[in-house]
N, C-alpha and C positions, 0 to 999 in steps of 0.2 A: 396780177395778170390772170385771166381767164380764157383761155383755151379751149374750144370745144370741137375736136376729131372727127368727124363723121365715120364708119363704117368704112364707108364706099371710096374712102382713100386711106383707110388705114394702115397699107401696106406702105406708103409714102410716108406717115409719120409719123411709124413707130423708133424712129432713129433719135424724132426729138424729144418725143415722150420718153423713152430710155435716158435721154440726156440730164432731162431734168431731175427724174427717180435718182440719177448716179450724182447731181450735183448734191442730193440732198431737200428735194423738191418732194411734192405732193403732188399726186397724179389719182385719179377715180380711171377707176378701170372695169368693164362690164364681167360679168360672168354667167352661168349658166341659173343662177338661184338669184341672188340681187347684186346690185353693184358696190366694190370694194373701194377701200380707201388705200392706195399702194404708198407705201414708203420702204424704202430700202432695210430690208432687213437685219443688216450689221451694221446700220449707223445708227448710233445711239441720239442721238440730237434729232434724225429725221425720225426715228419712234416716239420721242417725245413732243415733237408736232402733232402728229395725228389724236392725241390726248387732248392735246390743247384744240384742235381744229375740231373734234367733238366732243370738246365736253364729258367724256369719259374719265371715269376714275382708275385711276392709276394701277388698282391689284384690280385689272378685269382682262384678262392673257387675250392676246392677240393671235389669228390665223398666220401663219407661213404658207405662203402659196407659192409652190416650187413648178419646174416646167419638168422635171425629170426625178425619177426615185436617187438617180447619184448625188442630187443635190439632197436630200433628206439624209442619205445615209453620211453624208459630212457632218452633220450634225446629231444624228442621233445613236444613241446604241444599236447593236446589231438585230435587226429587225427580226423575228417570229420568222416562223410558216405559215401562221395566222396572218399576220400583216401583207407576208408577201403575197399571197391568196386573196384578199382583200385589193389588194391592187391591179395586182391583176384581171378584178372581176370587175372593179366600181372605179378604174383610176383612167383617164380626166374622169369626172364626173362628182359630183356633190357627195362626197364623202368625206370628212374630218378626220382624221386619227391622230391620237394624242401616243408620245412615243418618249420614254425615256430620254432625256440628251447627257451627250457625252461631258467630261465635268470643262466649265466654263465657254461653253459651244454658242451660247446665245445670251443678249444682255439680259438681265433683272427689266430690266423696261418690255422687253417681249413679252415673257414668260408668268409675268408676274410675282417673280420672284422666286419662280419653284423650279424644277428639276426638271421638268417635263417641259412638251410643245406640241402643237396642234400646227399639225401640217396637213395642205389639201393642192389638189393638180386638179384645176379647172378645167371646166369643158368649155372652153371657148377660144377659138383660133387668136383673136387679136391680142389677148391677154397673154394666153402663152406666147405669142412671138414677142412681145414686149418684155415678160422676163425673159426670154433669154437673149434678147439687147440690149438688155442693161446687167449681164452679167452675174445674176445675183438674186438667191431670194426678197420678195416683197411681202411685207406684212398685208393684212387686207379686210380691217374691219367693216360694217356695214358703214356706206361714204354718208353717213346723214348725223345730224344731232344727235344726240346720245340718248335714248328714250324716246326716240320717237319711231316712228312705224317709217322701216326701212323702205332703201330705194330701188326700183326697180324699173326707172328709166332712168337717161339722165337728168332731164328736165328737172325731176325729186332732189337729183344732187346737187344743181347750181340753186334749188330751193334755198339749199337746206346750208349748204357752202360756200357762196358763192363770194368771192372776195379772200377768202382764206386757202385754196388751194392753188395749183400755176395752172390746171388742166384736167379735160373730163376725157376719155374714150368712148367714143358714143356707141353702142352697135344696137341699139333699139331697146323694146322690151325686154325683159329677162325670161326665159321660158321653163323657170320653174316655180320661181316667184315667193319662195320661203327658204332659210337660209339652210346651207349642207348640214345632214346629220354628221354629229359630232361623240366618234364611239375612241372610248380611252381603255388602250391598249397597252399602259404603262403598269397595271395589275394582272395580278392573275387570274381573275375575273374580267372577260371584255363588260363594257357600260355603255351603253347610251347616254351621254350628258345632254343634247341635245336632237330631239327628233326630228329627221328632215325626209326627204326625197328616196333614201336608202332605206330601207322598212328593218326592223331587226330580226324577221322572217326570212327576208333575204341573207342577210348578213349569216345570218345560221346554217342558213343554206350552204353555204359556202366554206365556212371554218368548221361544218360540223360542232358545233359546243352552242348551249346557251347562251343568251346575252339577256343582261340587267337591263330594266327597263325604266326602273324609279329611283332615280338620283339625278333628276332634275334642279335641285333645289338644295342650298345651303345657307348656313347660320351667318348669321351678320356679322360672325368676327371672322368668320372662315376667310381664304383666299380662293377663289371658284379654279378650278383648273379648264374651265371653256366659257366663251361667253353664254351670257343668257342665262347664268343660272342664280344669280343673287339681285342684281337690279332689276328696276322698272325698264321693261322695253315695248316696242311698239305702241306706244301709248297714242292717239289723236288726242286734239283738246278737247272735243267733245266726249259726253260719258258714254260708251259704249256700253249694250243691255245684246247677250247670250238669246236668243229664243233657240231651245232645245228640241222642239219636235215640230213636224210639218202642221200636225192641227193647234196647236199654240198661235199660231198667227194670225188667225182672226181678231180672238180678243188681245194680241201686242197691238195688231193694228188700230181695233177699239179704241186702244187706249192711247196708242199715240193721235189719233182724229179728235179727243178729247184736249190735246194740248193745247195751250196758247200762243205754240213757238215752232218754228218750223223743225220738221225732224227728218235722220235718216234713215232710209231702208238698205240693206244690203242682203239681195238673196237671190238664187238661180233664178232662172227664166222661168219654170215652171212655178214656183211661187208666187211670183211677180205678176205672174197670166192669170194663174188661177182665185186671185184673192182681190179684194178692192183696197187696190190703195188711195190712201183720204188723202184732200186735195192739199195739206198743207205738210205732206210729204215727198220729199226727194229721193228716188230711186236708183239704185246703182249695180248692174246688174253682175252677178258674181260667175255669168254662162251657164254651165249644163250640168257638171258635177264634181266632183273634189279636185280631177285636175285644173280645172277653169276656176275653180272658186281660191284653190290655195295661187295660182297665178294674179289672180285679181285683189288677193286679198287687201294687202299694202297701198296698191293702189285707189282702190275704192277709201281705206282709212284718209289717204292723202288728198284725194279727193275733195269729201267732207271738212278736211283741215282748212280748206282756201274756202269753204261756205261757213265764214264767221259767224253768221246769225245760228245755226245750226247748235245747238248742245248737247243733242242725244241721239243716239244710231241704232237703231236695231239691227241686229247682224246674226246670220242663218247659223246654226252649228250643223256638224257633220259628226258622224260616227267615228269613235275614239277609236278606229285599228288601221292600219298601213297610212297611204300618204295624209290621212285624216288624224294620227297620231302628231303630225308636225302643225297640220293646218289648227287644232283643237286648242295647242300649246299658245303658237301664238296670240289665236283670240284668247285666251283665260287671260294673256297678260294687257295685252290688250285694254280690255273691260275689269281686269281688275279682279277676276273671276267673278264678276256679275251678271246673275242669269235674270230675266225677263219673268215672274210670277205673275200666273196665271189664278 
């Protein structure tokens, strides 16, 4: 079964979308960053769908996406003045926080086996009124292949799932378009595990204290305590190439006019305008600046993904600090961390 909600009736049927989450169903649900993969949080058998429905490995811990902090605090130990501060500043909204649980609060199948959990309260009406008619937290991975550059319409999700889940929530584009910062709060050191929409300037703003910024990354025997920090993600099939600075583009461009194959570009408007792109390149424009470009990012990769003939992308970097720290991450995995030499 394939289901696909429109927005513009959402409020009619989110009774049946809850139904299906509580039978133990797969459900894509939009939010404010990209679109999630929901399964009912305390059913052990609908968590381990979503593993199988993407191709994900099994120690890679899942989001909890609750519609209220009473449902977090059912689960997790008793929350900081940091935490509660943090919610109250960024809660709906693309923020992660990974939070001690209390003992046996959530399966080994969420969690990845570890003590902790990563919870987030979405900024998006339809989503939230769907958890809470069905009762119950929903897990809510990126809804696409596992290694592949996530979705942020639906269309990317019936791409990418289509025959394996019962139902999409459609409510359009996503309007942030890289997935929620992911800050873990279960030490006493806050961290940044993953960087998103939430800059860690702000975050400090607000807790008063430092926050970690490099521990992105772990050992291949480790168990990651958020996603995104041990496997390949966002990957397109074609090889993505980094160009690092505005005058670099000439000679990428040089050099891809050189090829024998057609290739892509991905870069603002003002790039786009100002440079000659050769005829045996395809351009995808990423709009005006970091917020348009991290919005577009994913898309432009999926893009390129349906132009088979296509092997190689040249794609714009931006400056490593606030929402350019998320957008930066992504593309390095992306590409592989492969930049464009000049």
């Amino acid at each position: 079964m394939n289901i696909l909600w429109k927005r513009s009736i959402y409020a009619g049927e989110i009774p049946a979308a809850a139904a299906l989450l509580t039978a133990g169903q797969l459900v894509a649900f939009p939010t404010e960053t990209v679109y999630g993969l929901g399964a009912d949080a305390t059913n052990v058998d609908a968590v381990k769908q979503v593993y199988l429905a993407k191709g994900r490995p099994s120690d890679n811990p899942l989001i909890v996406h609750v519609a209220d902090v009473e449902t977090v605090e059912r689960f997790a130990q008793p929350l900081s003045e940091a935490a509660k501060k943090l919610i109250k500043a960024f809660w709906p909204g693309p923020l992660t926080m990974i939070f001690k649980l209390k003992p046996d609060a959530l399966a080994p199948e969420v969690t990845g086996g570890l003590q902790t959990a990563a919870f987030r309260n979405p900024d998006n009406e339809a989503t939230l009124a769907l958890i809470r008619a069905a009762g119950r937290p929903i897990v809510g991975p990126s809804a696409n292949t596992s290694g592949k550059p996530s979705p942020t319409t639906a269309q990317h999700v019936l791409h990418d799932l289509r025959g394996k889940i019962a139902g999409i929530l459609d409510d359009g584009p996503t309007k942030v378009g890289v997935e929620s910062t992911v800050l873990d709060l279960s030490t006493d050191k806050p961290a940044i595990l993953r960087p998103g929409a939430v800059t860690p300037e702000a975050i400090e703003r607000v807790i008063g204290m430092p926050v970690q910024t490099e521990l992105h990354h772990v050992g291949a025997k480790e168990v990651p305590k958020a996603p995104g920090m041990k496997y390949k993600h966002y990957a397109p099939n074609a090889q993505v190439y980094i160009v690092d600075r505005s005058e670099d583009w000439p000679e990428a461009l040089a050099w891809a006019a050189q090829q024998d194959v057609p290739m892509g570009v991905m870069a603002t408007d003002d790039i786009l305008t100002n440079n000659q792109i050769p005829a045996n390149c395809e351009r995808f424009s990423l709009g005006e600046d970091i917020q348009s470009a991290s919005r577009e990012l994913f898309a432009g990769l999926r893009h390129f993904d349906t132009e088979t003939e296509i092997k190689d992308i040249l794609c714009q970097a931006f400056e490593n600090k606030g929402l350019g720290l998320a957008y930066m991450n992504r593309l390095n995995k992306s590409a592989g961390q492969t930049h464009f030499s000049v």
